[in-house]
C-alpha positions in Angstrom: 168.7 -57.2 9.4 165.4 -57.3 11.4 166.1 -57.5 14.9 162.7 -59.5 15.8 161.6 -63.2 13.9 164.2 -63.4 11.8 165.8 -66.8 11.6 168.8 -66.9 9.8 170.1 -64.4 6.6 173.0 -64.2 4.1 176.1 -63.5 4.5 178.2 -62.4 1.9 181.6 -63.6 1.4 184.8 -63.0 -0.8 185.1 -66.4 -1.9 188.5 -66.8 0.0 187.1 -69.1 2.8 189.6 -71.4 3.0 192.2 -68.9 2.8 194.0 -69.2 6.3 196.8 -66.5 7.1 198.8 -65.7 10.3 199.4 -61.8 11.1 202.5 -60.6 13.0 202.0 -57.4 14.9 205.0 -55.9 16.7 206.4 -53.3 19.3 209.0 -52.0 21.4 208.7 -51.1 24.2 208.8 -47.3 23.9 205.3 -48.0 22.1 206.7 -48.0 18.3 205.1 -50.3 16.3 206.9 -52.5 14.0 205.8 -53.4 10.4 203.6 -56.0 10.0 204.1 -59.2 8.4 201.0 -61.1 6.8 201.6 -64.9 6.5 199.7 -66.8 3.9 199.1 -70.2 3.3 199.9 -71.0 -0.4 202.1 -72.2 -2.6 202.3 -68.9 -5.0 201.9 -65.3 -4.3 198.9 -63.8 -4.7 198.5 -60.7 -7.7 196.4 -58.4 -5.5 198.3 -55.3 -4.2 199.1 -55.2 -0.5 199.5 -52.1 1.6 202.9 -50.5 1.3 204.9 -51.3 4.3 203.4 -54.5 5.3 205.5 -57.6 5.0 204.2 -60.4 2.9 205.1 -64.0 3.2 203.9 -67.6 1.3 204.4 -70.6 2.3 202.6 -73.8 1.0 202.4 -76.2 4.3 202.3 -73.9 7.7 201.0 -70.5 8.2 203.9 -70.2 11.0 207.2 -71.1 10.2 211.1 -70.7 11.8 211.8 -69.3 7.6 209.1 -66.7 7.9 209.7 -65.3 11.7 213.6 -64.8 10.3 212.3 -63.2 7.2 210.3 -60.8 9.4 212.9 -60.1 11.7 215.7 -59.2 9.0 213.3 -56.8 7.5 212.2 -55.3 10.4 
């Protein structure tokens, strides 16, 4: 990118826009961190493979949900 006279440029994208997502980070308070839940919103899971240990939730309507904060705290 030139730093002088440029106007605008492209950005490229993954094509996922419109897909919104909440994340839920976590600690004690001795410092340890909590795994971390990834809420989409959609009505089927996606095929792509997540990182092992994070906690991966759908749901269709809301990215934040009472379902979804219970799911994450069983599992945690």
């Amino acid at each position: 990118m030139d730093s002088v006279g440029l106007k605008s440029f492209i950005i490229r994208t993954t094509d996922h826009d419109k897909t919104h997502f909440t994340a839920v980070l976590g600690c004690m308070a001795d410092g340890t961190k909590l795994p971390p839940m990834v809420i989409f919103k959609l009505k089927t899971m996606s095929k792509e493979k997540f990182l092992v240990g994070v906690i991966i939730y759908v749901h269709p309507k809301r990215v934040d949900d009472t379902d979804g904060m219970l799911i994450w705290l069983q599992k945690v």
